[in-house]
N, C-alpha and C positions, 0 to 999 in steps of 0.2 A: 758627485753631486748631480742631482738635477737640473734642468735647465732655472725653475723655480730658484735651486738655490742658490746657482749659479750667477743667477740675476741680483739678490741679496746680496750676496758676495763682495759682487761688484759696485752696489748703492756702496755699501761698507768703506770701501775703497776712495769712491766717489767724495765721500763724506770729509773722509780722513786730509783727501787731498784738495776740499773745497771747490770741486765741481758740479756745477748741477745737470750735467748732460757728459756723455762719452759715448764716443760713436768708433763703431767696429765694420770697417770695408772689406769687402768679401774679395783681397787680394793677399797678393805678399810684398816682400820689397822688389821684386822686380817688375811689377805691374801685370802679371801674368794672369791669363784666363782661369789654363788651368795652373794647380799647385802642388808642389808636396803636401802631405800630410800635419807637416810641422807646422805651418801657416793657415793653416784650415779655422779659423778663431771665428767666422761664423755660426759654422756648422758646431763648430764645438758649446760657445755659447746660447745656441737657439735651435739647434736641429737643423734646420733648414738644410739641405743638401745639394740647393741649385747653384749651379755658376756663376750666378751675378745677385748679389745681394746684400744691403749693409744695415748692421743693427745700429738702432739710435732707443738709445738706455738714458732716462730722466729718473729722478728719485723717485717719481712716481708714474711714469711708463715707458712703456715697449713699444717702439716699432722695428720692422722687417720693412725696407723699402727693396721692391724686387720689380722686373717689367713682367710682361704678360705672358714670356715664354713658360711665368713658374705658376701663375696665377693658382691656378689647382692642385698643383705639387704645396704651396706654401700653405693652403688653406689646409691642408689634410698634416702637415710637418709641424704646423705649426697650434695645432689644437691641445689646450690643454698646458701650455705652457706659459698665457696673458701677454706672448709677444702678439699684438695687433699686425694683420696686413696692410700695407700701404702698396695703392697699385700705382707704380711707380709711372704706367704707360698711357694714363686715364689721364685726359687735359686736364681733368678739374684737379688732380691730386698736385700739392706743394711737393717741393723738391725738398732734401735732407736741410737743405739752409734755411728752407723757408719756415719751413715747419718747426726749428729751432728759433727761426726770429718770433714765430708767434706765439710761444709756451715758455719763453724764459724773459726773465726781465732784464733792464738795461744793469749794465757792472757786470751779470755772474760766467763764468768761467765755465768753456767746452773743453773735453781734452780729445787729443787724439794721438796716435802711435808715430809719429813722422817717419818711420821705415815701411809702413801699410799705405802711406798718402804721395803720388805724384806729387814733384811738384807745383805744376799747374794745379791742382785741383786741391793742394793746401795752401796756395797763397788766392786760386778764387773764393776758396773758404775764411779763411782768415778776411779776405777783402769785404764781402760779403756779412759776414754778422757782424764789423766792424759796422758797418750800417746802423744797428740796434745798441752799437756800446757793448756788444760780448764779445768776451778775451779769448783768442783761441790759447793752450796750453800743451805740448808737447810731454806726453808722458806715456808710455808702457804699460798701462794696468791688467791687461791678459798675463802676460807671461809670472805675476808673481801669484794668479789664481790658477793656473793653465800647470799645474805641478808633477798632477799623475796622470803617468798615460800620456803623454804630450809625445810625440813621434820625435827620432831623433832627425836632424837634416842626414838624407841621403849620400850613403858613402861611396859607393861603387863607384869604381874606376872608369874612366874619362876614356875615348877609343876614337883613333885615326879616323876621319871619314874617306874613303875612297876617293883621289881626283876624276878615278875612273865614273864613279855616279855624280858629283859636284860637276864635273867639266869646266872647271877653273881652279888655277893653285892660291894659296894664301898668300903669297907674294904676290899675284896680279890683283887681288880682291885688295891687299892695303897699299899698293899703289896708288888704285884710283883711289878709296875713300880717303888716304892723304892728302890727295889734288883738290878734293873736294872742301876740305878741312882746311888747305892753305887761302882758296878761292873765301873762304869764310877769315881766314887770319885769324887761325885756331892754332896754337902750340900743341896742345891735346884736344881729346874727346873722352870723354865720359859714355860705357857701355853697359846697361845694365838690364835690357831685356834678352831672355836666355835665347830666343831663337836667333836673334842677331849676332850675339857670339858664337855661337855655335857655325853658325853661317860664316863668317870672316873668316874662323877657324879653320874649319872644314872639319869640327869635330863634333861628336854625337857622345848620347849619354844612357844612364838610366834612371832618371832622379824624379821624373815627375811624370806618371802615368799616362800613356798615349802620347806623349811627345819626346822625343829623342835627343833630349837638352841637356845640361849642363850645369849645375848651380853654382855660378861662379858673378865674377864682375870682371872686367875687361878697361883697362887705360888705354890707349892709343895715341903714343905722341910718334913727333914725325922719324925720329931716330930708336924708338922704342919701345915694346909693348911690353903689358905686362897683366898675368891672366892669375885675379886673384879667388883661388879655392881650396875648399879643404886639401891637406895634404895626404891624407888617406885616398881620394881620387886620381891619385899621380900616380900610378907601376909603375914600373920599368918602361914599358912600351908607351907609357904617355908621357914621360919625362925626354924619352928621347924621341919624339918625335915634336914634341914641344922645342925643346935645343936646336933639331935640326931645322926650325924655320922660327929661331931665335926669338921665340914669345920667352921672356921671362916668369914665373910662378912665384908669386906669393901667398901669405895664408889668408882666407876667405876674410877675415873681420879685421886683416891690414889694409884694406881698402881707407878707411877711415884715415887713419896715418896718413897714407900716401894721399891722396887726397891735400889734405892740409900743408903737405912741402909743395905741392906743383904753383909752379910762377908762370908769366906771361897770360895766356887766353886760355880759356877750359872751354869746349863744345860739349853744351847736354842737350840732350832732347826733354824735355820739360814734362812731354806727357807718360817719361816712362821712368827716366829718374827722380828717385824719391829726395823727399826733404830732406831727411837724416845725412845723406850722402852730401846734398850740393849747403849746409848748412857746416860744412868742414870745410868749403871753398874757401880762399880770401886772397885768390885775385881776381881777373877782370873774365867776365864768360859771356858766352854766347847763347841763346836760349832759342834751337830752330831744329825742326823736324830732323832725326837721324839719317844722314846720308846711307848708312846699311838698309833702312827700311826700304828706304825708295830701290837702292841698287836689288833689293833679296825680291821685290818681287816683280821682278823684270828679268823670268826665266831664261837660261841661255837655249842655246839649240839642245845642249847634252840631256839636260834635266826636261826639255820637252818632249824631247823622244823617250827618257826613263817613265814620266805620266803615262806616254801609252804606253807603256810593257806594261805599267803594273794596272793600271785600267783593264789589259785586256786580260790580266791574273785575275780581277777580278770577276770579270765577267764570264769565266769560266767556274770562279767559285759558286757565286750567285746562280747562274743556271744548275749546279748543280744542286743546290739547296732548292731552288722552287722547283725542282724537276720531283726531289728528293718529298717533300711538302705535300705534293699534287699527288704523287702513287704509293706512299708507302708510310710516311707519318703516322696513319690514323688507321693502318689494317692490323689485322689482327686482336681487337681491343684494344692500342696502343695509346696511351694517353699521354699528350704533350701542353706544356705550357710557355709564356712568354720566354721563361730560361732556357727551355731545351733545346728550344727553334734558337737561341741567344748560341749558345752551347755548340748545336749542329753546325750552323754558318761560320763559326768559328773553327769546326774541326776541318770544313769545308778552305776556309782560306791559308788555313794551315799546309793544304797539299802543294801550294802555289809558291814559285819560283823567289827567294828573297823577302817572304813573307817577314816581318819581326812580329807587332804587335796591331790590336787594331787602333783607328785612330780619334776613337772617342768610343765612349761606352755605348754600344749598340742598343738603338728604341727597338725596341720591337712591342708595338701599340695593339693588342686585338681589341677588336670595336671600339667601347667610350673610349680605353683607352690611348686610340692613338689620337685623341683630341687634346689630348695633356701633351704641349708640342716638346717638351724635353724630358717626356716621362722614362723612369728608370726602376725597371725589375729589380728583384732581387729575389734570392735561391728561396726567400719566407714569405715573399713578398710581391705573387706575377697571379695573372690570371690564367686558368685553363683556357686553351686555346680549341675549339672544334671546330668540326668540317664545313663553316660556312659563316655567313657572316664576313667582314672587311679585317685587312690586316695592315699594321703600317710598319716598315720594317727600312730603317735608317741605319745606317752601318758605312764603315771603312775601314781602313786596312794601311797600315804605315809598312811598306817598301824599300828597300834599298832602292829602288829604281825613283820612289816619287809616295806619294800620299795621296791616298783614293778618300770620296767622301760620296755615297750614293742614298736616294731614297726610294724606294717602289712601292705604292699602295697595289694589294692585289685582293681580289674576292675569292674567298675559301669554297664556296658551296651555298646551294639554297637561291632563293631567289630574290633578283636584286631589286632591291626599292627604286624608282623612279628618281626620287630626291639623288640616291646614291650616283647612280650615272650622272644626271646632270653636276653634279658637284664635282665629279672626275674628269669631267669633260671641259667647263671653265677651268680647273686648274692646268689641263692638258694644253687645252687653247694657249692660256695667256704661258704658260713654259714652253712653248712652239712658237707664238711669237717673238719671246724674246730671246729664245736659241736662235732665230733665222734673221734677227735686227742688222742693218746697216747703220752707220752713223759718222760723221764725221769727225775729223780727229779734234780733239778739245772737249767733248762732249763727258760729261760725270754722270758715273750709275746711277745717280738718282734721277738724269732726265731720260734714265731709258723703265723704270723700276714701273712706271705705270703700263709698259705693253704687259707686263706678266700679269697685271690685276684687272684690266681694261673690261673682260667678260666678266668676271666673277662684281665688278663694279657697278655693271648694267642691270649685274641680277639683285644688287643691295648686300651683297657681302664681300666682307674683307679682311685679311687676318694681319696680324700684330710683330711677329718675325718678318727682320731683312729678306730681301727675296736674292742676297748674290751676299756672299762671303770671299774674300782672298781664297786660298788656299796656299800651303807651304813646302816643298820640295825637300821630304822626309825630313819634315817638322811640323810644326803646330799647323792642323786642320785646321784654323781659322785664324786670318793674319790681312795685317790689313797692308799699307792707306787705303788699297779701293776696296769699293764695295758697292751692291745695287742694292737701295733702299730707299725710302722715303726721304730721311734724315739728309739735311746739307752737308754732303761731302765734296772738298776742292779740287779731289783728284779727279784726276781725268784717267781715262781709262787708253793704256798704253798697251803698244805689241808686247807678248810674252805674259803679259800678266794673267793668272790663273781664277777663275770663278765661280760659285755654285749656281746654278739655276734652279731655284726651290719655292715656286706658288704652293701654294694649300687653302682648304680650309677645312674647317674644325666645329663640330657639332658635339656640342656638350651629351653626354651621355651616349652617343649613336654611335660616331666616328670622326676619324681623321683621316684626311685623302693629302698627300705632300707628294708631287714627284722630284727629283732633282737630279740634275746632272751637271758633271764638272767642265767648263769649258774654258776657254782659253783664245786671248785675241792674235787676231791673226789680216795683214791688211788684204782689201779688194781689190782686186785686180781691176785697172781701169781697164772701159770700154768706151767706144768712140759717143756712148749716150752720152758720158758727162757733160755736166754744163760748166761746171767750176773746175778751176784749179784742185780743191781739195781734195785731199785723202781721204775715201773712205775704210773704215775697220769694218771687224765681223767677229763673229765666235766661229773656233772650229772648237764642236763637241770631242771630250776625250773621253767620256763616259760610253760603256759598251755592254747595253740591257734592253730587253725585251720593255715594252712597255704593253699590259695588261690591257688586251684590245675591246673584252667579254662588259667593259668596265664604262666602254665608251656610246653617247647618245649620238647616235649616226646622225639623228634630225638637225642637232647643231654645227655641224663639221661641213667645212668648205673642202669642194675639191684638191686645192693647193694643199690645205692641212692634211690631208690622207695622201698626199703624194710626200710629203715631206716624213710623215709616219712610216710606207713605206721602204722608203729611198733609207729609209736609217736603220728599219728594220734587216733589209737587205745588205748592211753595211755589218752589222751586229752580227749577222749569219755567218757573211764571208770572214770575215775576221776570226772569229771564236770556232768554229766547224773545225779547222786541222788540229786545237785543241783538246776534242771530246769523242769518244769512241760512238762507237756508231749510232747504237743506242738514246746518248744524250742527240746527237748530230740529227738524228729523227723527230726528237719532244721539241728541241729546241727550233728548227725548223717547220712546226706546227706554230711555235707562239709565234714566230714573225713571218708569219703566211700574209701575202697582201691582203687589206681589207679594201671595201668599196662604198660609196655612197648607193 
């Protein structure tokens, strides 16, 4: 079927089972960014192919509610199909609730999947259209139109994670989250976001594309665990390693059962377990932020020192792809496009030490298009790439040692528009400010989110993506609680925790300028200036890259900013140099040559 009849299909459905609205969230049951394929009921229903997006299906319309990372992806994915945009990031646009209180009348019935919906975000829904007298209704309508072609859930076998790269045993990890659980006067815990398990575990997977997860569910009580998944994922080597640190196994869709015998207290995290799960409870729980989250991203020592291994893996790949780019790309007649340069950086990271997989599908944006902030090639589907013009190339790399996430806009050739520099230069500014910020300890990314945009604000531009993402230690490239963004977030920004630094801006049709680097807190050293008692923190940068000097408007750059450009350039050299034969050791020593006012 088509998306057309697909839409039909489901009215049909709709009809049968007396609802006049069903909406489809562009997750799965574990709340997960990314997903397997099995879950993918978006995409399937609408095309759409971006990470964040939920269809909302009336008898008589479509929408796609998406934010502004897909705005241009959706508008081009979604032509030709009568599902409507809804720009989900626009103040004027309603939210999926609202926009149902306004098109339905009071009595009629919304459905929705309760293994697709948090719970928090199916009883704010539920709360919510109760408002207007509409019923929410828990039912499944994908899966009996979703028939052919539906992917199977992932089977491959489940694999030890090393203590040697974790640097903590699963016995210390459920110690503490125990202590934490009693402190709550929690009998059990409820575990159902995959990188969390994974993380307690110490075990890694292959079930969902760039992240090294697990598709399971996880119990947690104080004398017993018990780690439910398919039974095809358990060999030999994971069943006994499982025994030896006495996790019990059962099968993925006995959760449900088990669930419904547990007595005393249940501990869920609300924003990540689903309805369907905590709707088989029926004793007394607890409803508060997962103790794994808080503990997974507050790095220890081991897994800060494995970030820079694999940082500096990186940054020996990366120089040699833009070395590769710069002299040899485009001789001989050679003709490349978005995939090949996708393709090369990837045979490039391949050569690097504990390399697995990369850690999201790599942008690589020439001209308009690295204005499309999560725009995504494909082998039918990229543009030719030539010797000039901007390039935006977004890429990482998942690690045994740690999980890399980098951006570098660079100029290919030709001569650079005035607008171009300047636009590279606010983004460079406000990503050097807030690489070099001090702040006090209590302080959350959102009161730091304005140094990255503070130039690019002066000049009347501003773009739509978080400027700082978590990041995961050989797990999901984006992982929260913290994060630096506009949006009110309660976290505060703690030692060990890991983060993107990523300003941009984006000119529709021209280009995309994004830099980013990975950093990570780390406290200041007092000196006899303080005036207060407080703690100050800081970022130390773990990201190790050249940044494209050819690119920069000298006329706006303060001295401090070029000594800070320097000092890190010089930093990049020394580090990556005993890595690269002589040859690289020479180019790559050209691009981090000191510049000057």
């Amino acid at each position: 079927m088509n998306v057309i009849e697909k839409l039909s299909a489901l009215r049909a459905l709709m009809q049968e089972h007396q609802l006049s609205a069903y909406v489809v969230p562009g997750t799965d049951p574990h709340a997960s960014e990314y997903m397997a394929e099995h879950w993918m009921e978006t995409t399937w229903l609408s095309g759409f192919k971006g990470e964040a997006g939920t269809v909302v299906v009336t008898l008589s319309e479509a929408k796609l509610f998406t934010d502004s990372r897909y705005y241009l992806q959706a508008g081009i994915e979604l032509q030709g199909t009568t599902i409507e945009l809804m720009r989900a990031s626009d103040i004027d646009c309603p939210s999926v609730n609202e926009w149902l209180k306004s098109v339905l009348r009071e009595g009629e019935h919304v459905g929705v999947n309760p293994e697709m919906f948090s719970v928090d975000d199916y009883q704010k829904m539920r709360n919510e259209l109760s408002d207007q007298r509409l019923q929410l209704d828990s039912i499944d309508l994908i899966r009996p139109l979703w028939t052919e072609g539906r992917p199977a859930i992932p089977q491959a076998p489940l694999y030890a994670y090393d203590e040697l790269y974790a640097g903590e045993s699963v016995e210390s990890k459920m110690c503490r989250i125990r202590e934490q659980m009693r402190q709550k006067k929690a009998d059990a815990m409820i575990v159902s976001a995959l990188d969390e398990i994974a993380w307690l575990l110490n075990i890694r997977g292959y079930d969902v594309e760039y992240n090294p997860v697990v598709i399971s569910y996880l119990v947690l009580e104080q004398e017993r665990c018990t780690l439910f998944v398919l039974p095809q994922k358990v060999d030999a080597a994971a069943a006994d390693y499982l025994c030896a640190h006495h996790i019990d196994v059962k099968d993925y869709e006995d959760v449900f059962a088990y669930l419904s015998s547990l007595r005393g207290t249940v501990l869920y995290d609300g924003a990540t377990v689903n309805e369907a799960l905590y709707e088989q409870l029926t004793c007394a729980t607890v409803n508060a932020k997962s103790p794994i989250l808080i503990d997974k991203s507050h790095k220890n020592a081991v897994e800060i020192e494995g970030e820079r291994k694999a940082m500096l893996q990186d940054c020996v790949a990366l120089t040699r792809f833009f070395k590769w780019l710069e002299e040899e790309a485009f001789t001989n007649g050679s003709t490349q496009t978005e995939w090949s340069l996708m393709e090369r950086l990837h045979a490039f990271r391949l050569m690097g030490n504990h390399f697995v997989e990369e850690s999201f599908g790599t942008i690589a944006g020439y001209n308009g298009n690295g204005a499309i902030v999560h725009y995504a090639a494909t082998p039918d589907n990229c543009a030719e790439v030539r010797p000039e013009g901007m390039l935006l190339l977004d890429s990482g790399g998942q690690y045994l040692d740690g999980t890399t996430d980098i951006t570098r806009t660079v100029w290919l050739g030709g001569t650079i528009p005035e607008q171009a520099k300047r636009d590279y230069t606010y983004v460079l500014k406000g990503h050097l400010a807030l690489g070099h910020a001090r702040w006090p300890r209590g302080t959350r990314g959102n009161q730091l989110d304005a140094l990255a945009k503070q130039f690019m604000w002066q000049a009347g531009i501003t773009f739509g993506h978080g400027t700082g993402h978590g990041v995961g230690h050989f797990l999901g490239c984006h992982e929260g609680p913290q994060n630096v963004r506009t949006d009110m977030n309660p976290t505060v920004l703690e030692e060990g925790q890991i983060c993107s630094n990523e300003p941009g801006i984006y000119r529709t049709g021209q280009w995309g300028i994004r830099i980013e680097n990975l950093v990570t807190v780390i406290p200041v050293e007092r000196t006899d200036a303080c005036t207060t008692d407080d703690r100050f923190l800081t970022w130390e940068t773990l990201t190790l890259c050249y940044y494209d000097t050819s690119l920069i408007d000298m006329s706006l750059m303060t001295a401090d900013e070029v000594n800070q450009i320097n000092a890190y350039h010089e930093r990049v050299y020394t580090l990556t140099a005993p890595l690269l034969n002589d040859d690289e050791q020479k180019w790559l020593k050209n691009k981090c040559k000191p510049i000057h006012l």
